[in-house]
DRENMI-126200 format. One record per residue (C-alpha): y, z, x. Coordinates in nm, 2 decimals, padded with zeros to 4 digits, m for minus. Layout:
REM DRENMI-126200
+--------+--------+--------+
:     c2 :     c3 :     c1 :
+--------+--------+--------+
:      Y :      Z :      X :
...
+--------+--------+--------+
REM end
This chain:
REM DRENMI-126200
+--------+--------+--------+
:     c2 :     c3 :     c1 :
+--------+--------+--------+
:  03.83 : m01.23 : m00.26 :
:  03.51 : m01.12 : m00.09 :
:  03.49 : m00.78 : m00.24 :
:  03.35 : m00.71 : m00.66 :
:  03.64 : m00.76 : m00.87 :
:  03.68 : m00.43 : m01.19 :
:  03.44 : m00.62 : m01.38 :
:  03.02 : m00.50 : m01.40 :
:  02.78 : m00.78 : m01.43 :
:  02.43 : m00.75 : m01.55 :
:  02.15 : m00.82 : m01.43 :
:  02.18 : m00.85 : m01.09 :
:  01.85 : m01.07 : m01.07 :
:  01.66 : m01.31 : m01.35 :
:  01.30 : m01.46 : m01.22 :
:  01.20 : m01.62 : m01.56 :
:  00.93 : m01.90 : m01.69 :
:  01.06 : m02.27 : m01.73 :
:  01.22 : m02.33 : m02.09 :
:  01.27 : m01.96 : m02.12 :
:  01.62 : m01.88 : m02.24 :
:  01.83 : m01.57 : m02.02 :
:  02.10 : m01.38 : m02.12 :
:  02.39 : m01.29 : m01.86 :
:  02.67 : m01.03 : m01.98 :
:  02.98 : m00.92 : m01.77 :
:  03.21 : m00.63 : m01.84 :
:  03.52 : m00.65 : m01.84 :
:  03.92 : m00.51 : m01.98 :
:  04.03 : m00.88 : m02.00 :
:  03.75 : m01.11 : m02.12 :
:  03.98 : m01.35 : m02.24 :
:  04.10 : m01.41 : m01.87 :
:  03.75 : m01.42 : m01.69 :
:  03.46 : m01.73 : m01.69 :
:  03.13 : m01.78 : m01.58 :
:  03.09 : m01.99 : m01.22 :
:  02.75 : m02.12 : m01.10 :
:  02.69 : m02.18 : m00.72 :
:  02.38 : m02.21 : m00.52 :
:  02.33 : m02.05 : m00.20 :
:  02.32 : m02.38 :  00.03 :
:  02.56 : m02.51 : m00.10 :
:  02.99 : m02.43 : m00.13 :
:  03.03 : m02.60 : m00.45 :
:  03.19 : m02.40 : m00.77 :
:  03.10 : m02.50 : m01.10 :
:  03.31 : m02.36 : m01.42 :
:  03.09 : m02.30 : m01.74 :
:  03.39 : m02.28 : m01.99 :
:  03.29 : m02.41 : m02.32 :
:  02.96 : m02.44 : m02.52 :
:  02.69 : m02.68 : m02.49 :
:  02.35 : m02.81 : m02.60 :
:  02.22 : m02.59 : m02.28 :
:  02.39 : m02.34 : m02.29 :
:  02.67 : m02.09 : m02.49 :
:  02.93 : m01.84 : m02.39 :
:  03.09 : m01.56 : m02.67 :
:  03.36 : m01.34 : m02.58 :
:  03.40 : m01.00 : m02.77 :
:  03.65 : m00.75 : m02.70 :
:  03.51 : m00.59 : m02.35 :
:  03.23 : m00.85 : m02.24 :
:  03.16 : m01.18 : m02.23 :
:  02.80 : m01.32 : m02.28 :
:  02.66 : m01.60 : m02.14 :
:  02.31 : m01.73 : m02.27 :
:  02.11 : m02.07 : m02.14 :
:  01.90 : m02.16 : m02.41 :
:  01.58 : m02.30 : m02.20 :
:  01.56 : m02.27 : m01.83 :
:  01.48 : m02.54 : m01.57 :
:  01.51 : m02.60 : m01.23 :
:  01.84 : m02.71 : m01.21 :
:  01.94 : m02.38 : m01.36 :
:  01.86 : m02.23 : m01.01 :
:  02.13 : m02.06 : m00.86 :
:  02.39 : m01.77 : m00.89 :
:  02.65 : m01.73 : m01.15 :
:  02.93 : m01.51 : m01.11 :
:  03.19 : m01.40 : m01.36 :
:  03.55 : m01.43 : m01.20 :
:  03.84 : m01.48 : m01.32 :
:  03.98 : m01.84 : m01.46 :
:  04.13 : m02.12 : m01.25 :
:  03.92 : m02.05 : m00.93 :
:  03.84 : m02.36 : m00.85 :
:  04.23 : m02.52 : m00.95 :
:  04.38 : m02.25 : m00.71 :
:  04.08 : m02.32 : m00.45 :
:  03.95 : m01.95 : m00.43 :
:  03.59 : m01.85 : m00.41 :
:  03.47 : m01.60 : m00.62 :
:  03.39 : m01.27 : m00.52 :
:  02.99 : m01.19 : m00.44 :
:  02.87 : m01.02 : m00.69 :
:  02.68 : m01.24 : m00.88 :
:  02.35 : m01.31 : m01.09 :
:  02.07 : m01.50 : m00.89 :
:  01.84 : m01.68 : m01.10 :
:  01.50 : m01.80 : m01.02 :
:  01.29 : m02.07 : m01.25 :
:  00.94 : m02.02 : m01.21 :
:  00.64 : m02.27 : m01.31 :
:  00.37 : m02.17 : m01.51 :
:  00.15 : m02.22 : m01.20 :
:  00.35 : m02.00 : m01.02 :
:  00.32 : m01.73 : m01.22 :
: m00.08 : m01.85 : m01.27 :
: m00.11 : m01.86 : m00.87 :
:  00.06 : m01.47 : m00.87 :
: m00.23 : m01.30 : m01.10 :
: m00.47 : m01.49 : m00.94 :
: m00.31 : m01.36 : m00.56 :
: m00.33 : m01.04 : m00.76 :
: m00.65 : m01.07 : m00.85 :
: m00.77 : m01.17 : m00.50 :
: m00.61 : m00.88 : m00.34 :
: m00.76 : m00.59 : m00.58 :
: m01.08 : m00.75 : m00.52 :
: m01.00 : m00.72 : m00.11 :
: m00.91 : m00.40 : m00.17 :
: m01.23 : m00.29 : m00.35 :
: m01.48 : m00.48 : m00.07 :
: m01.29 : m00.31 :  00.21 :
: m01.36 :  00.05 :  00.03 :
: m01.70 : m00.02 : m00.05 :
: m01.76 : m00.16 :  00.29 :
: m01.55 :  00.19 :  00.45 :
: m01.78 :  00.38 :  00.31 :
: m02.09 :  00.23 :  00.42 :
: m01.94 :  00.19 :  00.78 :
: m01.89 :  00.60 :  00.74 :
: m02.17 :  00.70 :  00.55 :
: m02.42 :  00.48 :  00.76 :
: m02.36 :  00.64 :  01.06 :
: m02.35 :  01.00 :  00.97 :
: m02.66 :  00.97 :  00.80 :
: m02.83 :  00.85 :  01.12 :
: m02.64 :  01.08 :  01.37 :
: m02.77 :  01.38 :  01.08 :
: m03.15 :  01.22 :  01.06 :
: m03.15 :  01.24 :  01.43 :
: m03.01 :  01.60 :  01.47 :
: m03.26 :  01.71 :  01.26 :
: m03.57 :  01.56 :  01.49 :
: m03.40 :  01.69 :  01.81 :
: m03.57 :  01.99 :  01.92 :
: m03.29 :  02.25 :  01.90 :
: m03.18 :  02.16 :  01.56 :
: m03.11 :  02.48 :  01.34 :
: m03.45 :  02.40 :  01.15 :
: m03.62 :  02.34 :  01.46 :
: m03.53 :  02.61 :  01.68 :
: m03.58 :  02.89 :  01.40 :
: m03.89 :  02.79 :  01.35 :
: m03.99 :  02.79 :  01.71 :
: m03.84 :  03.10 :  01.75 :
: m04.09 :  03.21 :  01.52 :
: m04.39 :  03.03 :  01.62 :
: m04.27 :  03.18 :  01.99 :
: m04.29 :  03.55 :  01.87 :
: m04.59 :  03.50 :  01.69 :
: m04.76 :  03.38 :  01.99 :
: m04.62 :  03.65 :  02.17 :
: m04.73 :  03.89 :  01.91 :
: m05.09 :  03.74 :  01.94 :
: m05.07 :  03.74 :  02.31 :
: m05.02 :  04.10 :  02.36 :
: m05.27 :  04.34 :  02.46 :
: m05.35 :  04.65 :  02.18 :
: m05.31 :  05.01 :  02.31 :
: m05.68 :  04.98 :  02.37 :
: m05.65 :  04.72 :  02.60 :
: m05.35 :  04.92 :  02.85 :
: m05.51 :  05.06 :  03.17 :
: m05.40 :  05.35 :  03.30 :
: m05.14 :  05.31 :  03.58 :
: m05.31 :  05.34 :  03.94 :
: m05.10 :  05.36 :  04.28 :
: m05.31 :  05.10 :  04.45 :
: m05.13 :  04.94 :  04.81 :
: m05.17 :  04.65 :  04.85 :
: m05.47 :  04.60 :  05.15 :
: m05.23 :  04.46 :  05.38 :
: m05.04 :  04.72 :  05.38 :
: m05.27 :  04.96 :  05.47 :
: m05.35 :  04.79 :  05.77 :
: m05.64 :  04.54 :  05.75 :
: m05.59 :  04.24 :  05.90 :
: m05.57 :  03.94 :  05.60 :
: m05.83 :  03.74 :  05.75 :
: m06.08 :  04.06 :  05.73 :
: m06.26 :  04.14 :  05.40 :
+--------+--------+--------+
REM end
């Protein structure tokens, strides 16, 4: 069928190094009754893994069955299901909830770290260069706040300078002249052109 049969399978997904061995177990009331399958994803084909070889072993126990491939290579690429027996006699697919395994290289893994590597050092230019594009700026848009004439600095101390002048500027008691009601001479009547 399409659907998960009763039985649990674990783990879902294996990415291991070449000539690593992998262990597969699956769950199940009936071990005696279920098997391992392999297929691949591009293609339809069903293989049975039934009996114990050089690559690989199966052992059944009372509620699992464990499957185990000694050293991993490329042609171990695929995903293996455990179904139950005579699938591919009684033409059947089994159901989808398989195993995926992926055989990585020792470059791969070398290219990985070294992707890694790349990246945190990305990551670290593009802080550094964030906070100079940041900093830069504020420092300049600061430095020339500071020379403009009404910055905080500035204008207090004008302010200052301004009322001191002012202070110095004024006339002492001394200097004040009584208040005279003088009009004006044109408004007494002379003519403007007449002294």
């Amino acid at each position: 069928g399409s659907g998960c049969p009763m039985v649990q399978q674990q783990p879902r997904y294996v990415a291991a190094k070449k000539n690593m061995p992998v262990h597969f177990i699956c769950y199940s009331q009936e071990p005696q009754s279920m098997q391992w399958y392999k297929t691949s994803e591009d293609s339809d084909d069903l293989y049975e893994l039934d009996r114990n070889t050089s690559h690989y072993s199966i052992e059944r126990k009372d509620n699992f069955i464990n499957f185990t491939i000694f050293r991993i290579n490329y042609k171990d690429n695929g995903i293996y299901v455990c179904d139950s027996k005579n699938l591919t006699a009684e033409k059947k697919q089994p159901h989808l909830c398989g195993t995926e395994l992926r055989v990585m290289s020792h470059n791969n893994i070398q290219q990985i770290q070294s992707r890694n590597t790349l990246k945190d050092a990305i990551i670290i230019i593009q802080s550094i260069l964030l906070v100079i594009f940041i900093s830069v700026p504020m420092l300049l848009f600061l430095d020339k706040v500071s020379d403009s004439p009404w910055s905080p600095s500035r204008v207090s101390t004008s302010f200052f300078l301004v009322q001191g002048l002012e202070v110095d500027q004024m006339a002492t008691y001394e200097d004040i002249t009584p208040f005279r009601d003088v009009k004006a001479k044109w408004t007494v009547g002379e003519h403007p052109g007449e002294e």
